[in-house]
C-alpha positions, 0 to 999 in steps of 0.5 A: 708612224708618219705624221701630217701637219696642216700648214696650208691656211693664209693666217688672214686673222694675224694680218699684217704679220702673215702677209710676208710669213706663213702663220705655220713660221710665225716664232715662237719665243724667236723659234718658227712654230712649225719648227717647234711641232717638227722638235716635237714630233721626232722626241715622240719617235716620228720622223716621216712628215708630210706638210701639205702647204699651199700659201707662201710655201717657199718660206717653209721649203726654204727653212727646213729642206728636206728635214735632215737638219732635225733629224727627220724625212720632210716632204711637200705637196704644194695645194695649188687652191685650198683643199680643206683638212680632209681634202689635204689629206686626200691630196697627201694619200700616196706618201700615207702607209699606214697609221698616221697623225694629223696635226692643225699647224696653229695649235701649240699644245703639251699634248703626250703623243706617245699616250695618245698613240698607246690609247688609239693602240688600246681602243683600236678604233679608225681613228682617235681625236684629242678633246680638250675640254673648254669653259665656253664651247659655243666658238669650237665643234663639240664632241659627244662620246660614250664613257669607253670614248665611242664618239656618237656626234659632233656639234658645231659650235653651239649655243652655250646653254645649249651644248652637250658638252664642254670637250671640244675638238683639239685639232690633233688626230690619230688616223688609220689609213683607210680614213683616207678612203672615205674622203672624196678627192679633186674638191675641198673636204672638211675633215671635222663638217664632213667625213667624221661625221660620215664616218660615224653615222656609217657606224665606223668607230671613233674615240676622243681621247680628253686630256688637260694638256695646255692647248691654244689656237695662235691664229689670232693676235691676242692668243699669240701674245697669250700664249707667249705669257703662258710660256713665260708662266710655265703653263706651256712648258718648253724648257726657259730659264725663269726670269730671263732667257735667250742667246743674248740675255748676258748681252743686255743691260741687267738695269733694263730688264724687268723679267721673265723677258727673252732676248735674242742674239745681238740685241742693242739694249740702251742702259736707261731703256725697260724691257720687259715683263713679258717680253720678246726681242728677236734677233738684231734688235735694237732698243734706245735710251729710255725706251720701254717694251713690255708685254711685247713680241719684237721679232727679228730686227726692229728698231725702238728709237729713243723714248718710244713705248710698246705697250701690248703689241707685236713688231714685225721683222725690220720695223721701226717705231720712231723716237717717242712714238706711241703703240698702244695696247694690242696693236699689230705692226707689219714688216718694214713699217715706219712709224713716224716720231711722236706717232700715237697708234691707237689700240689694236691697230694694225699698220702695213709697210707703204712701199 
């Protein structure tokens, strides 16, 4: 079994974060979440995947090599423009021989492989998608299906009082190679616009397979910071210690911690500063006296100077929030940005470096 992951997309949504990292590496709980997809997937028994990427590739060539750190065959093919998710795989088709998964590099999901593999083994169709299904599908592409799972129709995106169906499609497919026939090549493909719907009005068997699993887009900043609070909750099980996880937790003051928080290694946590609830310090962080950082995403060195407050938000690597600065609720701060003592950022801002 070989598996594909999608991780070509630019992240345009989380700018400033994916200006400098490809969203497929953006951490989750101080881990790139491509990484955590690759641990996934080989505890599912796949270890031969094929990451079609295209924007910042070297970042993620760098990282994970050749996959032998993990246990796993990686290989790249580098989009030299945009295929689209059909047109990726196409572009992938000479590693594929056989039966395959396809995996969107943004979705964080506690999805059983294994079970969607012995489902798409029991129905024996070309291919099996995940359906998850939603309160309001208006925003995703419904799936319409028999009660044995035969899909008869996509609808994309809806009017809500309008749609067929709440289950909407998951972004995670179990392909049998001959899909890859009915995709054109050398041009942009949609997967989901284009050749599933081709496939069915052909009479080709599809099937969903609806589930509950947790499952989120983190394509957009508030999901990402949504997403590490279902974490922290356990409704996205990845295995923390509750109230306080990380390599350093033992290294920072207990009277500034207000859990659950995590705290990477080699944190410099000031006595009198709060960190926390919900919070994230990547490594090489630093927090001042009387500091506070809750409901926040620090990733790798950032600097909180003395009296300054992260209320929401989300700091980019080696940035530096100035004593007494100000960053309000669902702001968005970029690599290396300075923000000047006493600063005030409004809401949901987003600030870039100036070089």
């Amino acid at each position: 079994m070989q598996a594909v992951v999608l991780v070509g997309g630019e992240g345009t949504r989380l700018r400033p974060l994916t200006l400098e990292t490809p969203k497929p590496m953006i951490p989750v709980m101080n881990m790139p979440f491509l990484e955590r997809t690759l641990r996934r997937l080989k505890e599912a028994g796949i270890e031969d995947v094929i990451l079609p990427a295209g924007y910042l590739p070297e970042a993620i060539t760098s990282h994970f090599g050749d996959g032998s750190s993990l246990g796993l065959r990686v290989r790249y093919v580098i989009e030299e423009t945009p295929l689209g998710t059909a047109g990726a795989l196409k572009n992938v088709a000479d590693f594929i021989t056989g039966p395959f998964f396809v995996l969107n590099g943004d979705v964080l999901t506690s999805l059983d492989l294994r079970a969607m593999l012995a489902a798409h083994r029991e129905k024996g169709g070309l291919g099996t998608l995940h359906l998850i299904r939603v309160d309001d599908p208006s925003a995703f592409g419904c799936v319409v299906h028999d009660p044995d799972g035969r899909i008869s129709a996509f609808v994309e995106k809806p009017e809500r009082d309008k749609a067929p169906t709440n289950e909407v499609n998951a972004g995670t497919y179990l392909l049998e190679r001959e899909v890859l026939d009915a995709i054109p090549a050398g041009r942009p493909v949609s997967i989901e616009r284009e050749t599933f719907p081709q496939l069915i009005a052909a009479g080709r068997p599809l099937y969903g397979y609806t589930t509950d699993d947790y499952w989120i887009d983190l394509g957009k900043p508030e999901a990402y910071l949504g997403a590490h609070r279902n974490v922290f909750d356990g409704v996205m099980p990845l295995g923390l210690t509750p109230d306080i996880d990380g390599p350093g937790r033992e290294s920072v003051p207990t009277t500034a911690i207000r859990p659950p928080v995590f705290i990477g290694n080699g944190c410099a946590v000031d006595s009198s500063a709060v960190i926390g609830p919900y919070t994230v310090l990547g490594d090489g962080c630093s927090v001042g006296a009387g500091a506070v950082v809750a409901d926040s995403l620090l990733w790798d060195r950032v600097t909180v100077d003395a009296g300054a407050r992260v209320d929401a938000a989300i700091v980019a690597s080696r940035a530096r929030i100035g004593a007494g600065a100000r960053i309000a609720h669902g702001s968005v701060i970029g690599h290396d940005a300075v923000i000047e003592p006493g600063t005030h950022v409004e809401e949901n801002a987003r600030i870039v470096a100036v070089d």
